[in-house]
C-alpha positions, 0 to 999 in steps of 0.5 A: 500500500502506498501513501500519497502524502506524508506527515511533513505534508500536512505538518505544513498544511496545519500550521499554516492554518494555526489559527483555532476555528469555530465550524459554522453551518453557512456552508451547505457543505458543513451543513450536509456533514453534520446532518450526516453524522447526527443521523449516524450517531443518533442520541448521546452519548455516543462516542464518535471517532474521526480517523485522520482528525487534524485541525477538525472543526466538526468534532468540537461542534458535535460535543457542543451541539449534541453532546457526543463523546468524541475522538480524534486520531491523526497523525501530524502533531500540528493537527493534532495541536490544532484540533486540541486548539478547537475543542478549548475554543469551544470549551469541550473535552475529547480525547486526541490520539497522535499517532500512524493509522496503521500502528493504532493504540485504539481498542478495537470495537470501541466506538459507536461512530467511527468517520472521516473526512478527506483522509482514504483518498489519500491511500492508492488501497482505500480498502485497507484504510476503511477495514481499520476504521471497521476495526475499531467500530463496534458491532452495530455500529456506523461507518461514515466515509467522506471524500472530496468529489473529484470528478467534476469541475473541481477535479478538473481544476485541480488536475489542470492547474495544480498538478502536484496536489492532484497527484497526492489523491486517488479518484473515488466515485461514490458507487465504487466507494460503496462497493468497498464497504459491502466487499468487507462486509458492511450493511444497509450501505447508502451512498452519493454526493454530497454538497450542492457547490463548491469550487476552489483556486489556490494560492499555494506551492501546489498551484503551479499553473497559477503561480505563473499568472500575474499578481491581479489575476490571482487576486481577482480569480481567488476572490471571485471563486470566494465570492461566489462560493459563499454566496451560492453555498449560503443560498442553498443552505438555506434553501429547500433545493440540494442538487447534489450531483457529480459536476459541483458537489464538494464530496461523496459520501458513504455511510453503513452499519457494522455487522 
């Protein structure tokens, strides 16, 4: 199995966001993922675990919100420092493991939740990365799995102006996600797009294509995808409509039950 980044990789990636975070439901994004995760986890207590956990803001929100008892597993220290950071922003304790996936100290079948977000694509063998989150997921339990949808224009852009970033993520579709979860045994496995909008452009090393561009295009493209980002994500967040679909939806996702 090979790794597509490594920690130097996201050591870099947190510490440039070092700054702690309070996770606002503006985003339909945001929005979605919580709603997946509450329906997941269901009434407290239950104990939630995010695999690959740097610097996240949903946990914090689902101990304050909902009263979850959550982890959280990474294996940069910046992350994890990050992630601590979030949680006494929000005045909530959780538990914080910084530590390899695959050489975890996590009991197995242990909690009730176990998801992660933007961590398996990461991996050349998704299936390897998802059986060690079902081997800490007790019997019963549910498996969320959220990747970045890179089969629309957001994988395009990527591919086509920030090549170094595209190559650090394998390409998953949300059938072939499922496909994984039922080959290793998971239950009543529903899957799709997550998200209605959501398109990115860069500014950092990875955005090679873009770094070539003067100095006011940069400015001016970033800020207009910002805008309009913001502006469309907010109006379906408060929206009735969810047109989630391959071409603008920010992930997929796919969710079971542990035999």
């Amino acid at each position: 199995m090979k790794r597509l980044t490594d920690v130097q990789f996201w050591d870099t990636t947190w510490e440039e966001r070092e700054r702690p975070r309070r996770l606002r439901l503006y985003r339909d994004f945001d929005y979605e993922t919580v709603r997946l995760l509450r329906a997941a986890a269901g009434k407290a207590p239950a104990r939630v675990l995010e695999m690959g956990a740097g610097g996240s803001r949903v946990l914090p929100y689902l101990a304050r919100q909902f009263g979850y008892r959550v982890f959280g597993a990474d294996f940069s220290f910046a992350g994890c420092r990050l992630l601590q950071a979030n949680l006494a922003l929000q005045r909530r304790q959780g538990g914080v493991v910084c530590e390899d996936l695959f050489q975890s100290s996590l009991p197995p079948g242990f909690f009730d939740v176990v998801y992660s977000s933007g961590l398996i694509e990461h991996f050349d063998d998704i299936r390897a990365v998802v059986a060690e989150h079902l081997r800490v997921l007790r019997p019963g339990g549910r498996l969320a799995l959220i990747v970045p949808n890179l089969r629309g224009v957001q994988g395009r852009l990527w591919r086509r102006l920030a090549p170094p970033l595209w190559e650090k993520h394998k390409v998953v579709a949300p059938d072939g996600l499922a496909a994984c979860l039922k080959e290793l045994g998971v239950q009543s496995v529903r899957c799709g797009y997550l998200g209605s909008f959501f398109l990115y452009v860069g500014r950092t090393e990875e955005w090679t294509s873009v770094k070539g561009w003067p100095g006011w295009l940069r400015l001016l493209v970033h800020g207009t995808v910002q805008a309009v980002n913001a502006a469309l994500s907010f109006f379906f967040r408060c929206s009735p409509l969810r047109p989630h679909g391959r071409l603008f939806s920010t992930a997929i996702y796919a969710v079971g039950t542990k035999p």
